[in-house]
NUKOL-518406 format. One record per residue (C-alpha): x, y, z; residue number from 1. Coordinates in pm, whole numbers, m for minus. Layout:
N
NODE     c1     c2     c3 drenmar
NODE      X      Y      Z     NUM
...
! end
This chain:
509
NODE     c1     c2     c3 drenmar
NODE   1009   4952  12272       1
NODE   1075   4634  12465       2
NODE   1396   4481  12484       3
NODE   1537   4186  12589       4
NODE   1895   3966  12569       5
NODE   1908   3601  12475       6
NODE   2219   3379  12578       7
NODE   2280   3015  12477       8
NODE   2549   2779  12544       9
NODE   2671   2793  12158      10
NODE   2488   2984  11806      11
NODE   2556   2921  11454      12
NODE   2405   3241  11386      13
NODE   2442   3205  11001      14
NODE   2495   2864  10820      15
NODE   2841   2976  10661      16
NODE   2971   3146  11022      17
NODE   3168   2957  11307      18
NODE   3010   2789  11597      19
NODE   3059   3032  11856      20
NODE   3025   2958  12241      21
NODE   2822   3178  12545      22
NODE   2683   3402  12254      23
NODE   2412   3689  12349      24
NODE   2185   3872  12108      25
NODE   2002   4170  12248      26
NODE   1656   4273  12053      27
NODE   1479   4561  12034      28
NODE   1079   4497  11920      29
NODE   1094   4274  11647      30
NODE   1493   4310  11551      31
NODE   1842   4236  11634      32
NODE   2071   4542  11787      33
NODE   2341   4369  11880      34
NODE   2530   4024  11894      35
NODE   2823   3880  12052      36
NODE   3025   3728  12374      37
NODE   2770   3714  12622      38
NODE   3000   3966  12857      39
NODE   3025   4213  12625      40
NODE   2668   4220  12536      41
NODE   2545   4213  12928      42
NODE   2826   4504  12995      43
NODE   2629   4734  12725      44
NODE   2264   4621  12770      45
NODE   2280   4616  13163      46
NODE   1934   4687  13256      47
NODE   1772   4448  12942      48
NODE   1626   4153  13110      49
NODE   1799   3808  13029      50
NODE   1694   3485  12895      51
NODE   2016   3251  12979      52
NODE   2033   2885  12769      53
NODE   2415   2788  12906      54
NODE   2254   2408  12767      55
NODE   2045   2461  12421      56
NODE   2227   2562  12098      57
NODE   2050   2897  11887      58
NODE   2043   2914  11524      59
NODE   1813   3131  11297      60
NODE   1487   3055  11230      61
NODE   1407   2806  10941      62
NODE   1165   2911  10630      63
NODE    903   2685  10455      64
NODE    930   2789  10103      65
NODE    627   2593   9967      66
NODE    315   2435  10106      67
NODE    m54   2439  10133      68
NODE   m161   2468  10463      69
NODE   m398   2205  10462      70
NODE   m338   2078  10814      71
NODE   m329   1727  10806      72
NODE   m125   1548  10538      73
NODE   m317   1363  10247      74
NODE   m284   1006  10349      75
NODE   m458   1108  10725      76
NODE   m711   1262  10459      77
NODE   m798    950  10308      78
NODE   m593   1024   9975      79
NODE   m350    754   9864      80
NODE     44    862   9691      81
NODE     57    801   9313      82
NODE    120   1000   9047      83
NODE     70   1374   9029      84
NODE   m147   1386   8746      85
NODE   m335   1065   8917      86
NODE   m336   1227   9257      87
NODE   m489   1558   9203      88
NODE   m809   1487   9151      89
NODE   m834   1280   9478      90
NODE   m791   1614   9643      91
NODE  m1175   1679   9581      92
NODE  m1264   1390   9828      93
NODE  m1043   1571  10130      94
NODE  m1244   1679  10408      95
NODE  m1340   2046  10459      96
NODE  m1157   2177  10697      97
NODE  m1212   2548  10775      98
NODE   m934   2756  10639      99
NODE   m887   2916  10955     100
NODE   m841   2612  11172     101
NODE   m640   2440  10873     102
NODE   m381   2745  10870     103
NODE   m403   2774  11263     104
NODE   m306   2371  11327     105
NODE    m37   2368  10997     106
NODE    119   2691  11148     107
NODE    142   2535  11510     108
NODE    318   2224  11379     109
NODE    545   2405  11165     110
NODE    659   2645  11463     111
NODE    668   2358  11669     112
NODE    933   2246  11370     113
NODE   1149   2582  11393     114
NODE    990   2755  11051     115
NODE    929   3088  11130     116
NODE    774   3162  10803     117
NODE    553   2972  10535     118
NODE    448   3031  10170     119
NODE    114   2920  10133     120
NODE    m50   2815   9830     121
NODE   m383   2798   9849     122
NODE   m625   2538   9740     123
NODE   m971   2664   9764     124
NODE  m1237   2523   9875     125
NODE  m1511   2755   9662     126
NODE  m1332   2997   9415     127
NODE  m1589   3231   9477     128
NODE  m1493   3296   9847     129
NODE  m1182   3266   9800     130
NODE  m1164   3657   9915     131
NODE  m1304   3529  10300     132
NODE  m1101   3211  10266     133
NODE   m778   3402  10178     134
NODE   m850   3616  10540     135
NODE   m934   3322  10753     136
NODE   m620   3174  10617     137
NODE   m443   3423  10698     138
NODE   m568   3484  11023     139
NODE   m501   3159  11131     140
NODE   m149   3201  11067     141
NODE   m127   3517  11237     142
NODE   m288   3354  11560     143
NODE    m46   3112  11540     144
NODE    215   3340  11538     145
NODE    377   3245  11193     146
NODE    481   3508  10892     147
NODE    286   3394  10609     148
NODE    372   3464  10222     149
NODE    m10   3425  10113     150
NODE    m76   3292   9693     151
NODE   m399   3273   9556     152
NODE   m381   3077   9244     153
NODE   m561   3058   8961     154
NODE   m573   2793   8636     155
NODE   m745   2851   8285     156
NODE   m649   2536   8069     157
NODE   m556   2172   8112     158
NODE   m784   2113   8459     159
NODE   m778   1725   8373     160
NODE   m516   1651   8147     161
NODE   m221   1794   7983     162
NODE   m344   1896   7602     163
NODE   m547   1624   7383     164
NODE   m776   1656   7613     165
NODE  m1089   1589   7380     166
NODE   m881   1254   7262     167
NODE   m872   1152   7624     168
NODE  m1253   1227   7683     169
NODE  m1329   1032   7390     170
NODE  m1140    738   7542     171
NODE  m1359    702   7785     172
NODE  m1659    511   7894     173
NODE  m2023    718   7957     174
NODE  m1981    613   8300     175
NODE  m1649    786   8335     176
NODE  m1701   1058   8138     177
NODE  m1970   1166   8379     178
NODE  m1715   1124   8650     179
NODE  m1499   1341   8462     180
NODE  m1696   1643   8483     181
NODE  m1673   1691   8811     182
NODE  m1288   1773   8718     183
NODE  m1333   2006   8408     184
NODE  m1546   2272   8585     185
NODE  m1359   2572   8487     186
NODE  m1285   2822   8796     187
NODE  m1528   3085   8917     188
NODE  m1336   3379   8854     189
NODE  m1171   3528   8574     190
NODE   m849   3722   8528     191
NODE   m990   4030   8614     192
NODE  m1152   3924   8891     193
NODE   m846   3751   9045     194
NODE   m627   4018   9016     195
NODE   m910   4264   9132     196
NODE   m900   3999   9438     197
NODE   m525   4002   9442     198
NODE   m561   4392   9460     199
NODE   m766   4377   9763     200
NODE   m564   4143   9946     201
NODE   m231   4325   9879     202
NODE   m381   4664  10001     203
NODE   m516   4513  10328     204
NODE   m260   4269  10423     205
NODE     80   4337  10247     206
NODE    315   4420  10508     207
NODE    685   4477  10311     208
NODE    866   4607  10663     209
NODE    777   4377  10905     210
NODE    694   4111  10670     211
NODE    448   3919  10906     212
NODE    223   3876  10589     213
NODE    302   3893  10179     214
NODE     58   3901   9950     215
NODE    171   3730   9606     216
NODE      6   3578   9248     217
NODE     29   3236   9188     218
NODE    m89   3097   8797     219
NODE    m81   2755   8961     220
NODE    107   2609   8682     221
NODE    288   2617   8369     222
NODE     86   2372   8199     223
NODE   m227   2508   8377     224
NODE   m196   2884   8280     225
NODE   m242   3035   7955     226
NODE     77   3343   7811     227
NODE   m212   3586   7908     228
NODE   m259   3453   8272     229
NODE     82   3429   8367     230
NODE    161   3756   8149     231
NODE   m100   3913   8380     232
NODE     31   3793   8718     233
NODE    401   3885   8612     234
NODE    264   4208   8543     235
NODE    113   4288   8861     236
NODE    375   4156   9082     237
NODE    617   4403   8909     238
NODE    393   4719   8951     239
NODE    341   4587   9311     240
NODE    644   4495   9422     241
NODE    513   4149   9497     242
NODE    639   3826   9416     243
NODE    490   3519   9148     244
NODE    490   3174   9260     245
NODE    398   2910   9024     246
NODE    426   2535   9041     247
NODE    680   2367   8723     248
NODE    843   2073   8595     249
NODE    718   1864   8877     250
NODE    689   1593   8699     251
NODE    810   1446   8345     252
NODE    477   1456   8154     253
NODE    499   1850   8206     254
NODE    859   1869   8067     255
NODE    670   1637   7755     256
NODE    378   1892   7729     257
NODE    650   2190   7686     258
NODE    793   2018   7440     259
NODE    495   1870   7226     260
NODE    354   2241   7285     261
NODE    615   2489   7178     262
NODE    894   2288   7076     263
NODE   1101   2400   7384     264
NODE   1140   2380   7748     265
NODE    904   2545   8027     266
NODE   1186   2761   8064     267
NODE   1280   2908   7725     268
NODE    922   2969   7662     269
NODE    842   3174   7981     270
NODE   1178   3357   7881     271
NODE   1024   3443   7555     272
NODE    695   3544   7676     273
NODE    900   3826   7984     274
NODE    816   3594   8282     275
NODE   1173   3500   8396     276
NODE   1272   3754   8664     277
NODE   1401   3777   9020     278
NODE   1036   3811   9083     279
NODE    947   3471   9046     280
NODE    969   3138   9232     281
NODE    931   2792   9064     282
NODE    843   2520   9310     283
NODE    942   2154   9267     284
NODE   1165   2187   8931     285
NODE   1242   1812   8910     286
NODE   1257   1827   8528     287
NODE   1490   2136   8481     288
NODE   1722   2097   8221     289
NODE   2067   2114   8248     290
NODE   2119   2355   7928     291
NODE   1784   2591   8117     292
NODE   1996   2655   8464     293
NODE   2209   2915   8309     294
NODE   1938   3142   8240     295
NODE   1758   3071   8537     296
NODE   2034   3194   8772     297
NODE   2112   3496   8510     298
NODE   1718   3628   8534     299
NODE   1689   3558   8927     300
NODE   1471   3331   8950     301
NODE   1389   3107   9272     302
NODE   1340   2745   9255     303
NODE   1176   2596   9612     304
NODE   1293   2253   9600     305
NODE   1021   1966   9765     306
NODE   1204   1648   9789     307
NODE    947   1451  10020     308
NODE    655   1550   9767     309
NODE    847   1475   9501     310
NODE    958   1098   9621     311
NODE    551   1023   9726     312
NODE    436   1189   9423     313
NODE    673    958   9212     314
NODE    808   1305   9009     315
NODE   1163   1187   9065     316
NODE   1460   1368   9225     317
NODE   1510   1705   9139     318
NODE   1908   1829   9023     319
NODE   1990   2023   9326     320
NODE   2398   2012   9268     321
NODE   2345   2113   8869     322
NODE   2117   2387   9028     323
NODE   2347   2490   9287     324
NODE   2636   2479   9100     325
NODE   2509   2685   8866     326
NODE   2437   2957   9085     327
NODE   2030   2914   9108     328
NODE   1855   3100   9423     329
NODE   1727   2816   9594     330
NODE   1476   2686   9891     331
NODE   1327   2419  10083     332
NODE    931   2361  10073     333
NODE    777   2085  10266     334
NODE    489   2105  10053     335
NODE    214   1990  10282     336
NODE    349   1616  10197     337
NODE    668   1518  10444     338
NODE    770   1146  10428     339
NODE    667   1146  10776     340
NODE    281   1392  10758     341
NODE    485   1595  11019     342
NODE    574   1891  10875     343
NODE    943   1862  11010     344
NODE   1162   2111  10815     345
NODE   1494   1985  10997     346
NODE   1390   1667  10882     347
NODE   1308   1761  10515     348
NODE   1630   1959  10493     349
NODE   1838   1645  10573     350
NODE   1638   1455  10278     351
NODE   1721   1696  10084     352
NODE   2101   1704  10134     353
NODE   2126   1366  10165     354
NODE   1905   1279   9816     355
NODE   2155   1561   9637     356
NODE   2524   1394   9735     357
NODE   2479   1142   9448     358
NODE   2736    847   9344     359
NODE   3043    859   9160     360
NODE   3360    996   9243     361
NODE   3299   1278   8952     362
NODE   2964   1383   9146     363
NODE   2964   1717   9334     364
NODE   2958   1719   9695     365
NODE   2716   1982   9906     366
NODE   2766   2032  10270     367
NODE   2551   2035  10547     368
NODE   2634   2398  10585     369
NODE   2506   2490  10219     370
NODE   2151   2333  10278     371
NODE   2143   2507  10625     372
NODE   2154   2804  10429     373
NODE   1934   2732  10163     374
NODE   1671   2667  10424     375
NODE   1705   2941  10587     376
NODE   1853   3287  10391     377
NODE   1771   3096  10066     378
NODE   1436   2993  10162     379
NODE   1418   3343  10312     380
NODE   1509   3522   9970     381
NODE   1242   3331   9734     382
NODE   1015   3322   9967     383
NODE    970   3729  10076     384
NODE   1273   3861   9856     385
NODE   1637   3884   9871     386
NODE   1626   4185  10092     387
NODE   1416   4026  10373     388
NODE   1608   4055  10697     389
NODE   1532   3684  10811     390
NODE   1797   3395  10804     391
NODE   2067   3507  10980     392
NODE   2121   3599  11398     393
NODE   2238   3968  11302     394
NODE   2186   4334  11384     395
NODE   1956   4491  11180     396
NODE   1754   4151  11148     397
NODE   1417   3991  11227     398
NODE   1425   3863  11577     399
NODE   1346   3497  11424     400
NODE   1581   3243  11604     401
NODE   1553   2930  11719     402
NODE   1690   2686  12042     403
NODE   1785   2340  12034     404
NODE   1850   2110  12303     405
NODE   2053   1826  12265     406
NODE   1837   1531  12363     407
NODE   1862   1320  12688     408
NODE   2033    952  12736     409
NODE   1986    781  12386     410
NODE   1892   1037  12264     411
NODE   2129   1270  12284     412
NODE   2290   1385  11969     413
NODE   2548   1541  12094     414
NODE   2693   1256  12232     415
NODE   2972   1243  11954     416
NODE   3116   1554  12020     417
NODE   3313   1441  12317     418
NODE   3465   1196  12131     419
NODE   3834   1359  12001     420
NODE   3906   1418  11678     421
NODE   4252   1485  11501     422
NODE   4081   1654  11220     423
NODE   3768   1876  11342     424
NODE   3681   2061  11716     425
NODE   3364   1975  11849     426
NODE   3223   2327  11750     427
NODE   3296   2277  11369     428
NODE   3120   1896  11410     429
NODE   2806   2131  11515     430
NODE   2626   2175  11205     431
NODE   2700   1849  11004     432
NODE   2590   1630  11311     433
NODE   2289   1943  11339     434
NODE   2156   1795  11014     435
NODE   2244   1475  11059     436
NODE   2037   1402  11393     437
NODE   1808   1706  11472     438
NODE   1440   1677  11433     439
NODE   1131   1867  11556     440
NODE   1174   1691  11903     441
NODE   1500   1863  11963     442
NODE   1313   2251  11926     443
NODE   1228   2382  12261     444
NODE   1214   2756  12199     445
NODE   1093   2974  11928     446
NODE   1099   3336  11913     447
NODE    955   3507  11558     448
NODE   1037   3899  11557     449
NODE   1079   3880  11918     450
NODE    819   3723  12077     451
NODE    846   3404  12222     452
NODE    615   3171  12022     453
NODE    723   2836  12136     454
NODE    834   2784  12489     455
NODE    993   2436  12634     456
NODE    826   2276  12298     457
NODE    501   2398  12340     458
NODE    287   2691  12179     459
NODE    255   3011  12393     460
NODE    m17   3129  12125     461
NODE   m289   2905  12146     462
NODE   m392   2600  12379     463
NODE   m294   2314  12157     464
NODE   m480   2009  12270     465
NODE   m794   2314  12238     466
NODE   m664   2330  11841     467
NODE   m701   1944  11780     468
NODE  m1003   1857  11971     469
NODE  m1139   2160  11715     470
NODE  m1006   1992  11445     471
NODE  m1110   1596  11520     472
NODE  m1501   1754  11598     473
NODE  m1486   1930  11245     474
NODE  m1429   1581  11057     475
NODE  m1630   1421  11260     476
NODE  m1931   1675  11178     477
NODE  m1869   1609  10825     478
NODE  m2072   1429  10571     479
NODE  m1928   1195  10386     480
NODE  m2162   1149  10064     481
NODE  m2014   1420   9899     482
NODE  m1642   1320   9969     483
NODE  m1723    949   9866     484
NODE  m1844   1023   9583     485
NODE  m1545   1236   9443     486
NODE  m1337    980   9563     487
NODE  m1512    708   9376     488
NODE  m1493    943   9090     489
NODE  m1136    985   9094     490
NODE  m1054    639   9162     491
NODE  m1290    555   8831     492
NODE  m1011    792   8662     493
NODE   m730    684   8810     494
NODE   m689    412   8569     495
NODE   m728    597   8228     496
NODE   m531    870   8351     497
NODE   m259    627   8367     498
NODE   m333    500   8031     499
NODE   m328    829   7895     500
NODE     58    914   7986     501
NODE    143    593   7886     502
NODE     78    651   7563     503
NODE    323    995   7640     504
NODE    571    759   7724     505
NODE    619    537   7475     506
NODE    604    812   7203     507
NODE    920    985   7429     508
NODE   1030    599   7390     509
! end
């Protein structure tokens, strides 16, 4: 088994733990051994070659807890922000792009960003292959060199809208209504056959040691799934010892539909139906309520919070200190939708803390430490499981760590901790000025269960300028008839869409 000793300057090797200067880790294969001064570690580990960083800082590896791998982001795609339930049908006008090169290019960028690890929901481009799409996708993150939580979703209700769905087809004109269509076209594949697909997958990719690849069930949505589907997929992830991820609450007109539907919240009702349980993540959660959190932290669940998709998407800004304060398991997801198309994590993660410090001297404050965790053993533990060894720089852990430098001239963010101060050292200024200033510019080094995947900011798995030429010749190979006329078709909807949750508005009133 290979080994090898890393050494930088200074390592925050868990969000909660001191800055600590000249720190070594040795690693053996794909884990941790041992940590500490770098002396000590080159005294017991003299023959294990060393990599010495006296200038870049380490931390651990960052996790993406929600996305969809679709490579570019949806405005380079041609799709405009609006509203979620306005927005989603747009999707059928994006460009094909090959599953495997979509996964390969999103998994480059998101090393590039320091995320070590991605859970990818899938949005398929023919439900019928969605067997060979699920391996190309997954292939392409494993060229890339990225751990990959892998959902295949599935929806049986509400494609279009959210119940009174024959009111709003009867709202519109003949020339609509044939756009519509296109958007009520029911899956090709049944429960059975999912999880018969879901079977399959599991057995030939599920990897619960090294956890390079998860296979999990996703009903896409609470307002999308039937009891029975999501019944089903809670089901198999217990008797697999897999994991559920399901999109809810994203916006407010699914908080309405629970309500108009079952007289209760999303919440209560997958309570009473068995599908609260540590094996289940909730992505986006903007509408929690406040009486719901309780039982959410009680049964285990995950929440994998989105705050850039949920500011373009116009869902609002979920509760993170209510969440956090009342002891939900949380995460960061960058969705596929950064302010910025850029999948930079660092980036999202200082949205994200800054969005949930809110006014008022009453209002709770969160520290930069607390969402360095959450994106990294939080995002970690709803992502592959609260047992997964990734998130910290410890023995016995995944070998997934990360190296910083500190910029150049005006760029350098470091520059403030020269400057005294009567209250703080310069080590424990580390990780708020970390969040503060970092971006994907400052990662020069990645290493994911020991192997070097990014080197002086550039991938040492594939040639990358060879991944984007690939990538512009596949768009530019496409036809566009089909793609125009689903856009013109969801444009045409756009409007009564709109009108349609209106109306859900001023009956909330």
């Amino acid at each position: 088994m290979s080994q090898q000793i890393i050494t930088a300057g200074q390592a925050l090797p868990d969000a909660h733990a001191p800055v600590a200067s000249d720190v070594a880790v040795c690693i053996a294969g794909d884990r941790i051994v041992a940590t500490g001064p770098r002396a000590q570690i080159r005294a017991a580990f003299p023959d294990v070659p060393e990599r010495y960083e006296p200038q870049l800082i380490m931390i651990p590896a960052l996790v993406n807890s929600h996305d969809h791998g679709r490579g570019l982001g949806t405005t380079a795609l041609g799709i405009p922000d609006d509203l979620l339930e306005i927005w989603l049908p747009g999707l059928w006008s994006q460009p094909t792009i090959s599953p495997y090169l979509a996964a390969l290019y999103d998994g480059l960028r998101l090393l590039r960003s320091g995320v070590c690890a991605v859970a990818h929901s899938h949005n398929p481009r023919d439900w019928r292959a969605m067997g060979d799409e699920a391996e190309a996708t997954i292939r392409g993150y494993r060229d890339a060199g990225i751990r990959v939580a892998f959902h295949p979703p599935l929806i049986d209700q509400n494609a279009l809208v959210y119940d009174d769905r024959d009111a709003f087809l009867g709202s519109l004109p003949p020339d609509v209504l044939s756009a519509a269509q296109r958007f009520l076209t029911p899956p090709a594949l049944n429960r059975d056959e999912y999880l018969a697909l879901c079977t399959q997958l599991l057995h030939r990719f599920h990897d619960p040691v090294a956890h390079t690849v998860h296979i999990q069930v996703s009903p896409a949505g609470g307002q999308w799934c039937s009891d029975a589907l999501i019944g089903a997929a809670v089901d198999f992830a217990k008797t697999h010892g897999t994991r559920v991820q399901m999109h809810l609450l994203e916006t407010q007109y699914q908080r309405t539909y629970a309500k108009r539907r079952w007289g209760t919240t999303f919440p209560r009702h997958l309570e009473e139906i068995g599908a609260l349980g540590p094996w289940l993540t909730l992505a986006h959660m903007v509408w929690s309520d406040p009486d719901d959190m309780a039982l959410l932290a009680e049964r285990g669940v995950g929440i994998a919070h989105n705050p850039s998709s949920n500011l373009r998407l116009r869902s609002g800004v979920a509760p993170l200190p209510e969440l956090y304060a009342a002891g939900v398991a949380l995460g960061i997801g960058l969705d596929g939708h950064a302010l910025d198309e850029d999948q930079d994590m660092l980036r999202e993660l200082r949205l994200a803390w800054t969005l949930a410090n809110r006014p008022g001297a009453a209002a709770a404050s969160l520290s930069a430490r607390e969402f360095l965790h959450i994106g990294t053993v939080g995002s970690a533990a709803i992502t592959f499981g609260a047992d997964a060894p990734l998130g910290r720089i410890a023995p016995g852990f995944l070998a997934d760590i990360v190296l910083l430098d500190h910029g150049s001239g005006l760029l350098d963010w470091t520059l403030g901790l020269h400057a005294p101060s009567p209250q703080t050292t310069a080590a424990e200024r580390i990780p708020e000025l970390l969040l503060r200033s970092v971006s994907r510019a400052n990662v020069r080094h990645v290493l994911v269960g020991g192997r070097w995947v990014v080197l002086d900011g550039r991938s040492t798995t594939q040639d990358e300028e060879l991944v984007a030429a690939a990538l512009r010749d596949e768009l530019m190979q496409q036809a566009s008839d089909d793609r125009t006329h689903a856009a013109m078709d969801a444009a045409a909807l756009g409007p009564y869409v709109r009108r349609f949750y209106r109306g859900w508005d001023r009956a909330a009133g």
